[in-house]
VOGU-3710 file (C-alpha; in Angstrom, 3 decimals, decimal comma):
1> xxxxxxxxxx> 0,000/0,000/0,000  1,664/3,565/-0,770  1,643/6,581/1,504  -1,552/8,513/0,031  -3,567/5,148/0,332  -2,569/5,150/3,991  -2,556/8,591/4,908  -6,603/8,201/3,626  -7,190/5,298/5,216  -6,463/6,481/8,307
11> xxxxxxxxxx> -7,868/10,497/8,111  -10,600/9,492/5,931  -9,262/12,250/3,066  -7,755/11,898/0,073  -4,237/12,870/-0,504  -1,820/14,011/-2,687  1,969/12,692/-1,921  4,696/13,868/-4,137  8,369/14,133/-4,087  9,856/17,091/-2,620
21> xxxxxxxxxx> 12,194/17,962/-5,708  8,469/17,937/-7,662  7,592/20,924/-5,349  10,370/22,620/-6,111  10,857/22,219/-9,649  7,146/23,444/-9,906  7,370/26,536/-7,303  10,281/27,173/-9,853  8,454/26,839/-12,740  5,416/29,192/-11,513
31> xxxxxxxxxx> 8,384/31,600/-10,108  9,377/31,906/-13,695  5,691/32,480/-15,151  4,877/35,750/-15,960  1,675/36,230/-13,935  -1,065/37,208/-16,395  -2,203/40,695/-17,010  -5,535/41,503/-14,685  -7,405/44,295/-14,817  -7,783/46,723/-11,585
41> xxxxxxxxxx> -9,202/45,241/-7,906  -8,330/41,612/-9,201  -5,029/40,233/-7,806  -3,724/37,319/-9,966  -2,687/34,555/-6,346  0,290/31,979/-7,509  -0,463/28,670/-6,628  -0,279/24,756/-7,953  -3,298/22,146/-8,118  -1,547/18,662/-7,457
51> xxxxxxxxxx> -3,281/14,925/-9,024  -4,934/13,162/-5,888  -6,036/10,468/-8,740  -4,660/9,686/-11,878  -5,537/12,191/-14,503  -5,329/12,187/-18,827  -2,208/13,605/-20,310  -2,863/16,615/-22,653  -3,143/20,195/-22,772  -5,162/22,271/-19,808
61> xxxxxxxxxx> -7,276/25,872/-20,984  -7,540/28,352/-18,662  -10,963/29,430/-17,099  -12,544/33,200/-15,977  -11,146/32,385/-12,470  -7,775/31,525/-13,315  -4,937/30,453/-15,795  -4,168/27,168/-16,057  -1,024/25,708/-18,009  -0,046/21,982/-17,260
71> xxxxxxxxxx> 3,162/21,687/-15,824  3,038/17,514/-15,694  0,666/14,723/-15,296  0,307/15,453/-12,017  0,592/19,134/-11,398  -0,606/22,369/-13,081  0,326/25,898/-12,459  -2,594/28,476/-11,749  -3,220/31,912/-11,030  -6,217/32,366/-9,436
81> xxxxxxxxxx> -8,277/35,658/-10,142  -8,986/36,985/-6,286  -11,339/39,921/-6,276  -9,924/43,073/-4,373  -11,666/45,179/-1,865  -9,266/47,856/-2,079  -6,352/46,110/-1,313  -7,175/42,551/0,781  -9,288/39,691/-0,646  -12,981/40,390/-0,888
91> xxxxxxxxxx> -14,397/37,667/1,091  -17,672/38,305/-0,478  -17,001/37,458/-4,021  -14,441/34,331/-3,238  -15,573/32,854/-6,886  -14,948/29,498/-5,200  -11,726/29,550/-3,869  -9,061/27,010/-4,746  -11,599/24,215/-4,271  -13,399/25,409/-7,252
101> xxxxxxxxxx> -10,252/25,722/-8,899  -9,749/21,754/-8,315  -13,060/21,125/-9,536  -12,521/22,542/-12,685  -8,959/20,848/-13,372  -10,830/17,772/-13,382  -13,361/18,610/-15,507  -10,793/18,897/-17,813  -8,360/16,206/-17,615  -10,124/13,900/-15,069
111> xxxxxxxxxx> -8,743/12,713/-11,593  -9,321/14,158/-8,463  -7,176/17,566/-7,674  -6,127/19,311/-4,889  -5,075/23,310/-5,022  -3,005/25,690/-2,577  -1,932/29,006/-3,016  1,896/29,238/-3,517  3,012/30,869/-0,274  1,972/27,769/2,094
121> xxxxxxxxxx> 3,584/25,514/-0,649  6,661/27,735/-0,241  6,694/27,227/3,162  6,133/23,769/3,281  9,116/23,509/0,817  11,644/25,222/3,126  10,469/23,491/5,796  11,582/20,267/3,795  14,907/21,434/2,534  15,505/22,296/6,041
131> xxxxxxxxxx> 14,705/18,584/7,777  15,226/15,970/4,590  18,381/14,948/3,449  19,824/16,035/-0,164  18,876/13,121/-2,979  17,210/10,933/-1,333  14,446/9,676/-3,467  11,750/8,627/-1,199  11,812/12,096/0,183  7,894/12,880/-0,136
141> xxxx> 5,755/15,957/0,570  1,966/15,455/1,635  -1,888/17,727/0,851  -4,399/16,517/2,467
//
């Protein structure tokens, strides 16, 4: 049985468990992104959806909440549209959050998906590099 079987066997979630040198290639890779072009009181929030279930290869599109671009099978790169009230998150008009954001990754290449804004990820992945030991494979990073 792997990890992500366990982990929801025993917590009753699903979960996504991937290597920590995914995280960082892919906090890299959304570092690198330009972040889209939003017109004013939207803020365009960095973040990564992760495969909780197998998904289909292929090519992701973008929705009115967010771009999307596939980064691998099992992770995609987003920017999620927040609406502004003046200069913090308008709690109001959430446009479903990053579980909506899931949602609509697998309406579009299947699976089950899991989404978190990049700055937890980011500190989840120092926290990491900090404790694990450099190249060991079986070095593993878990979203419940």
């Amino acid at each position: 049985m792997d990890v992500a079987q366990r982990l929801a066997e025993i917590t009753g979630t699903a979960w996504a468990v991937i290597p920590a040198r995914d995280l960082t290639t892919a906090l890299g890779a959304l570092e690198a992104q330009p972040a889209p072009r939003v017109p004013a009181g939207i803020r365009a929030t960095p973040g990564l959806a992760f495969a909780v279930e197998p998904a289909w290869p292929g090519l992701i599109r973008s929705i009115p909440e967010a771009a999307l671009r596939r980064f691998n099978d099992r992770i995609v790169l987003v920017h999620k549209f927040d609406v502004l009230a003046g200069n913090r998150l308008d709690r109001a008009r959430r446009r479903g959050g990053w579980g909506h954001l899931s949602a609509a990754v697998a309406r579009q290449v299947g699976g089950r998906w899991t989404a978190r804004s990049r700055r937890p990820l980011a500190g989840l992945q120092a926290r990491a590099e900090h404790r694990l030991e450099p190249g060991r494979h079986k070095n593993r990073l878990m979203l419940g």
